[in-house]
C-alpha positions in Angstrom: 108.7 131.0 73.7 106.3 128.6 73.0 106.1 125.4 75.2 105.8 121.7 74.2 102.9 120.3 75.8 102.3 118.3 78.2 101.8 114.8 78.1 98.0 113.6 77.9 97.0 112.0 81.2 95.1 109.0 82.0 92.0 109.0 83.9 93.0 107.5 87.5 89.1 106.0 87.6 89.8 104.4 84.5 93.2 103.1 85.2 92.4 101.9 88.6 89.3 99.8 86.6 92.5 98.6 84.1 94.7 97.5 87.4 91.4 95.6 88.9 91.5 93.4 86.0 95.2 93.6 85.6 95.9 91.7 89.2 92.8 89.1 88.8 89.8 91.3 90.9 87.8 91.5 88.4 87.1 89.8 85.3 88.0 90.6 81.9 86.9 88.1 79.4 89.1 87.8 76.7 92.4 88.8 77.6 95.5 87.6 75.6 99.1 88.8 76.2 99.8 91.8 74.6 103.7 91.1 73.5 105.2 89.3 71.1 108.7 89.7 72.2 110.0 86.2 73.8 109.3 84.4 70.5 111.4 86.6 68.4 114.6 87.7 71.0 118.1 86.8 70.0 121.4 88.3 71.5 121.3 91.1 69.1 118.0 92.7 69.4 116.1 94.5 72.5 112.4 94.1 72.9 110.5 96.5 74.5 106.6 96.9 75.6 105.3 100.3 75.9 102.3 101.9 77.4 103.3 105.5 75.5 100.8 105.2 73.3 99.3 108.8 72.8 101.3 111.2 70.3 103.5 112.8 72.1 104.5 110.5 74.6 105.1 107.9 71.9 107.3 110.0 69.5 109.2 110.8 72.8 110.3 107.5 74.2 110.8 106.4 70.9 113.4 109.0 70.4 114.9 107.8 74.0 114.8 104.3 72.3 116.5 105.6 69.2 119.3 106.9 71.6 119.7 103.0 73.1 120.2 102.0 69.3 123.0 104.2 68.7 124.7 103.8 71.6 124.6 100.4 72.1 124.6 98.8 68.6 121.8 96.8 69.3 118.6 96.4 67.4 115.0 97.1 69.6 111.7 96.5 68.4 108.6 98.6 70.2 105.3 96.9 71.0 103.0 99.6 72.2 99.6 99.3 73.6 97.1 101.6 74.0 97.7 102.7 77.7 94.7 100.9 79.0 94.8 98.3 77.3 98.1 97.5 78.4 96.8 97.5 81.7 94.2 95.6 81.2 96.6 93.2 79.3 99.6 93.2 81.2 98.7 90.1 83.7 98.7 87.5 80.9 101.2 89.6 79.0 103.6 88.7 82.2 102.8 85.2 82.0 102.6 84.9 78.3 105.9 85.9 75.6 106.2 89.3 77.2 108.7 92.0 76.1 112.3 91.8 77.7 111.6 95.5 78.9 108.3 97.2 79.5 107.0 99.9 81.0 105.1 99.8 84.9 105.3 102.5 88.0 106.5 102.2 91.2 104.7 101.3 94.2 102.3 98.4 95.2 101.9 98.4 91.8 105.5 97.6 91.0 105.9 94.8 94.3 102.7 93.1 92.5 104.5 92.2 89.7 107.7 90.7 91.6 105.8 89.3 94.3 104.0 87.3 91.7 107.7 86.2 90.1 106.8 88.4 86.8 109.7 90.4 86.8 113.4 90.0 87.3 115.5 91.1 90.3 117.9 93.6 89.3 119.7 94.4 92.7 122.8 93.9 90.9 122.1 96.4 88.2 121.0 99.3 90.8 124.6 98.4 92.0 125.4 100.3 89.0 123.2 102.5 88.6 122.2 103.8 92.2 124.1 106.6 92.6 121.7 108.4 89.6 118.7 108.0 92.4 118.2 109.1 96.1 117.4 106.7 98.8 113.9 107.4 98.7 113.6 106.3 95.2 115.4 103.4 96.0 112.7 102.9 98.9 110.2 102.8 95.7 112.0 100.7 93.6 112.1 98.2 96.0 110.2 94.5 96.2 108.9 93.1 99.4 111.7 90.9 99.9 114.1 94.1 99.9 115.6 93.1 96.3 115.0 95.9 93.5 112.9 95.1 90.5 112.6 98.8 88.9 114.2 101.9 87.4 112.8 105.2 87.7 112.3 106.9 84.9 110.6 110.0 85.5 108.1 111.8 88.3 105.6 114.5 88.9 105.2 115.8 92.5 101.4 116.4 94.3 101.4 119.1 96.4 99.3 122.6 97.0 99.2 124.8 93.6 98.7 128.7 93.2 98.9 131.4 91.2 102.0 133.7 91.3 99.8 136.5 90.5 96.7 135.5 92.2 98.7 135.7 95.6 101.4 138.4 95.1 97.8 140.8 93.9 96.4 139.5 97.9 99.9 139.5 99.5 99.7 135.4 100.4 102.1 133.5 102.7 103.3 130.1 102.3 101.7 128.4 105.9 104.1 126.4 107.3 101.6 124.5 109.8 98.2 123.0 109.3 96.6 125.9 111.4 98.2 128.5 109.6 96.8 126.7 106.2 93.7 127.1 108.1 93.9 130.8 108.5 94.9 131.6 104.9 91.9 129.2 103.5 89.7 131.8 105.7 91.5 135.2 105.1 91.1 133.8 100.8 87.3 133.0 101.1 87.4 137.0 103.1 88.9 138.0 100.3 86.4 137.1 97.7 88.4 133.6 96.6 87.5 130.1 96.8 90.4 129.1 99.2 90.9 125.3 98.1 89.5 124.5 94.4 88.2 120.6 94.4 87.1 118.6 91.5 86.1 115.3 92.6 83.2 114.1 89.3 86.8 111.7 88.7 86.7 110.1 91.4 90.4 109.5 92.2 91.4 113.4 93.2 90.7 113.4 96.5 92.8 110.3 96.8 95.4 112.4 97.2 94.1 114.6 99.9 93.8 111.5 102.3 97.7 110.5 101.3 98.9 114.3 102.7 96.8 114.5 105.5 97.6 110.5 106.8 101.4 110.8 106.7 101.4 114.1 108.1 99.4 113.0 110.6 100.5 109.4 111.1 104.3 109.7 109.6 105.2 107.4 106.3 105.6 104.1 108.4 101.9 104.1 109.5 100.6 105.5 105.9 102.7 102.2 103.9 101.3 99.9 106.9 97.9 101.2 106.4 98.1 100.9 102.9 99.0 97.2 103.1 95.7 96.5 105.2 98.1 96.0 108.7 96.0 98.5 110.2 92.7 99.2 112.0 90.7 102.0 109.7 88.2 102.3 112.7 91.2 102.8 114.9 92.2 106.9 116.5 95.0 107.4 113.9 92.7 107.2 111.3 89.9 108.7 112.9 92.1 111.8 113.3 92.8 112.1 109.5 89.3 112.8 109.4 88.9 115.0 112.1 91.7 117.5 110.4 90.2 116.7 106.6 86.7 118.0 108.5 88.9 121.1 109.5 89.4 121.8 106.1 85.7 121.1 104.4 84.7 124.7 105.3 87.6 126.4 102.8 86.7 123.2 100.0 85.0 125.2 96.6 81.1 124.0 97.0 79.7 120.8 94.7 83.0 119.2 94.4 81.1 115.6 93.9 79.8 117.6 90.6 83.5 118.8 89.1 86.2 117.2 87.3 89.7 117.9 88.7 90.0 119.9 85.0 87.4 122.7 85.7 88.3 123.0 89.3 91.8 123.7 88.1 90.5 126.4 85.8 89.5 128.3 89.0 93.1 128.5 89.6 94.3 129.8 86.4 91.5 132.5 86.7 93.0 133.6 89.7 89.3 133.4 91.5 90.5 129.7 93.8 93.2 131.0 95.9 95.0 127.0 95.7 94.6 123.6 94.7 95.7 120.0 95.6 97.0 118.0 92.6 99.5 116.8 90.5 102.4 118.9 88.8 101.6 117.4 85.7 97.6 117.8 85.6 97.4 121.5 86.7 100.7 122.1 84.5 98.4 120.9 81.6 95.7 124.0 82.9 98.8 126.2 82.9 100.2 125.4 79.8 100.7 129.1 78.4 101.1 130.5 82.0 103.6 127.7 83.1 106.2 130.4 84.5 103.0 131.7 86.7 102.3 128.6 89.0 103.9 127.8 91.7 103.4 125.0 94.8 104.5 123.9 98.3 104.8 121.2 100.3 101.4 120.1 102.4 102.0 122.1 105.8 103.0 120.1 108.7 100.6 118.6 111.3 102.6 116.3 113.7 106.5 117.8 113.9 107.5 114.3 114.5 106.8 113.9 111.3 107.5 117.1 109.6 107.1 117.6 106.4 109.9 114.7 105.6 107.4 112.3 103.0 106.3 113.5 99.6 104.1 112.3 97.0 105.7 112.2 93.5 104.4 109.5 91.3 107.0 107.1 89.5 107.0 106.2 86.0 109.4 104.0 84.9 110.8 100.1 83.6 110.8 96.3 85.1 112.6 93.5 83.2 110.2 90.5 82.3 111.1 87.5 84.4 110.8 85.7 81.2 112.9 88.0 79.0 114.5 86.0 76.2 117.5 88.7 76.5 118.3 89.4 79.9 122.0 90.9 78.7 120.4 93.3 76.4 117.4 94.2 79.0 119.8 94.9 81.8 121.7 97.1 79.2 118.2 99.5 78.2 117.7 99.3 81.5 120.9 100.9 82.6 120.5 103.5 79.4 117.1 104.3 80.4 119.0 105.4 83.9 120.8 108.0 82.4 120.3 111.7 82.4 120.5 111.8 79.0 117.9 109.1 78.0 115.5 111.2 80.2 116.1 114.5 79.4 115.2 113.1 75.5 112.1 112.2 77.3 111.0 115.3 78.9 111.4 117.7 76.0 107.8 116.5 75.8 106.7 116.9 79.2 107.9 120.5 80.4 105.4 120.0 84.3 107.3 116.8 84.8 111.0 116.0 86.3 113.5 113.4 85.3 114.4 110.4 88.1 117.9 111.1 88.1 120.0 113.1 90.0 122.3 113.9 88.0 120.7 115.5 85.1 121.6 119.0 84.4 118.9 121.2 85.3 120.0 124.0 82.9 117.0 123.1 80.5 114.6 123.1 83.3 111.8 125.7 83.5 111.4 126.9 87.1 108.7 124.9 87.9 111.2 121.8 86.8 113.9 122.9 89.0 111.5 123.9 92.0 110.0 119.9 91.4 113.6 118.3 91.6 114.5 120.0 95.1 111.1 119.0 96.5 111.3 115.5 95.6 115.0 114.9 96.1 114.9 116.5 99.8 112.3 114.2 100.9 113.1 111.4 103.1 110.3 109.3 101.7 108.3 109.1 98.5 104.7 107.9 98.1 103.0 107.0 95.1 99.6 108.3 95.4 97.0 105.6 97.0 96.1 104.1 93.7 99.6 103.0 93.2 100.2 102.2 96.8 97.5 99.9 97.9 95.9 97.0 96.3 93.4 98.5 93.5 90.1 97.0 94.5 90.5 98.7 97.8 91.2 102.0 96.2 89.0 101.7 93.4 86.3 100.9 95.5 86.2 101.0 99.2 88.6 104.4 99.1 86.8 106.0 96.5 83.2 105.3 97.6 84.5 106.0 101.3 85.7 109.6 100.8 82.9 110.5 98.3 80.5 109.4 101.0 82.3 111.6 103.8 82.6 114.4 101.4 78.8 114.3 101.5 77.9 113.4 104.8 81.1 114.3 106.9 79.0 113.9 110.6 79.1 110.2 109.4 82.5 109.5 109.6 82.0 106.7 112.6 80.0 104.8 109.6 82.2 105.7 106.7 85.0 104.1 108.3 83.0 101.1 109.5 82.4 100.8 105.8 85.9 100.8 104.8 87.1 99.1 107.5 85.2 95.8 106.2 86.1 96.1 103.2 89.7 96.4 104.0 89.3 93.1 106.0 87.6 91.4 103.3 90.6 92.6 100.4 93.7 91.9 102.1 92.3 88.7 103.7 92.6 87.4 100.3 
């Protein structure tokens, strides 16, 4: 059977550069809201602003949008943007005539928006609509003040990737505990194999690898407070994500500062890395004509306090312009865009990605798909990834630049800390 394929992915280094200018951190000269959707609203007609700008994203949601049309009897017009120059856009876009719908992701990146008044509380709506999401979902659709501003759309879990064949050929076991994911790093470099494959020439990868190994260390509370600059980053908790991420150096493929995420990947596919940390949706892209041959699980468990009960699954989804010239018809795509059948339209595009809702019929799920939706709907709590869970500047720069450094020099860890540490105070003091 041949597969669509998957969706083409932003860079993270280039998206977090978008978000910097996005939330005021950095200058971008020239920007001018991107939508023209306020000026032109009536009653009858929808507008919508979309970062789906690539091919095959942007035929799919506009077939999801065709789907709206017919069911509601309302007319929609489409105002996409090149995906990052929507980002770069979307501050005076808010603040300008933007769209009545458009599209954002959960997280910090989502309570930004509603913080600032740029979107439209829709606790009401999720009334509606919340029995098609789990509570952790609801956790990530959720503003500061505890209203919801959101409406999940679609996700992609992070966790350890392998080969099928790779470890049936070597007789691999899932590890269930960070030692035992230990000993099967050093029984696969034994056997010949690079145990974990790492591509870090990106910059944002290894974002993720400090995201498992906090909240499995520290439990979800301590990873959002951290997050949010409440925390001390010289402090023990943090100091012992370190000291386990040193633990794990020894099984990392060599160079990683000098690999994209990509070729690293590759190693998997070949069968000659033994297991990789990343998205569902980037190492599905590697695996596109092997898809039924990868498989994942969740990042072992360090602390049993804490288990194994968070996840990271990034959320893709919709907000409703605080200055939406139809609010009736907004709250109406909204509610569509809910729906199994709205997303399911939406993945026949993306077959390494899972739809929000819970009640979509997994019968037209791959295994992958249906391995995805029981990972992210047992978890008790949902992270974003730290790009989309923290302010940007501090993971665009003091995040990134702290973890390359200790990827290099990983003795220095008392002064890669100190490092972050003042940047964090000088970020969220703002």
């Amino acid at each position: 059977m041949v597969r669509p394929r998957p969706m083409p992915t932003l860079d993270r280094r280039t998206a977090l550069k978008a978000l910097l200018a996005a939330t005021g951190l950095a200058a971008t000269p020239g920007l001018a809201a991107c939508g023209s959707g306020a000026a032109g609203s009536d009653a009858k007609s929808v507008t919508f602003g979309s970062n789906y700008s690539d091919a095959v994203p942007r035929q799919a949601i506009a077939a999801v949008l065709d789907g709206f049309k017919a069911k509601s009897g309302l007319g929609l017009s489409i105002n996409t943007k090149d995906h990052e120059t929507f980002q770069q856009q979307i501050n005076n876009y808010l603040q300008g005539h933007p769209d009545d719908v458009y599209t954002w992701f959960a997280g910090y990146r989502m309570r930004f928006f509603a913080a600032k008044g740029l979107a439209t509380d829709i606790s009401d709506l999720w009334g509606q609509l919340g029995d098609n999401y789990t509570a952790a979902q609801r956790e990530a659709s959720t503003g500061d003040d505890g209203k919801q501003y959101f409406v999940p759309f679609y996700s992609y879990p992070w966790a350890l990737f392998y080969s099928k064949s790779t470890w049936s050929k070597h007789g691999y076991q899932v590890p269930k505990t960070f030692d035992e994911l230990i000993a099967l790093g050093t029984r696969m470099r034994a056997d010949g194999l690079v145990a974990l494959a790492a591509g870090q020439s990106n910059g944002w990868p290894q974002l993720g690898t400090f995201d498992q190994l906090n909240f499995r260390t520290n439990g979800y509370e301590f990873h959002k407070s951290l997050m949010a600059g409440k925390e001390d980053w010289k402090g023990a908790k943090v100091r012992a994500v370190f000291d386990n991420w040193k633990r794990l150096l020894p099984l990392y493929q060599d160079n990683a500062l000098g690999r994209k995420w990509e070729e690293a990947a590759q190693g998997v596919l070949a069968g000659t890395s033994g297991m990789m940390l990343i998205g569902s949706q980037q190492i599905g892209q590697q695996f596109a004509k092997k898809l039924d041959d990868l498989d994942f699980f969740a990042f072992p468990e360090i602390d049993p306090s804490f288990g194994t009960d968070t996840v990271e699954a990034p959320i893709d989804g919709f907000m409703l312009s605080r200055k939406a010239a139809n609010l009736d018809g907004g709250r109406k795509l909204l509610a569509y865009l809910s729906t199994p059948e709205a997303q399911l339209t939406y993945l026949k595009s993306d077959p390494t990605s899972i739809a929000a809702s819970s009640k979509v019929d997994e019968g037209g799920y791959n295994e992958l798909q249906r391995k995805c939706v029981e990972f992210v709907r047992n978890a008790k709590h949902i992270t974003q990834f730290l790009d989309r869970d923290t302010d940007p500047g501090f993971a665009g720069d003091a995040m990134t630049n702290g973890i390359n450094s200790f990827l290099q020099k990983p003795n220095e860890v008392d002064s890669v800390l100190s490092g972050i540490a003042e940047q964090a105070k000088s970020i969220f003091a703002k």
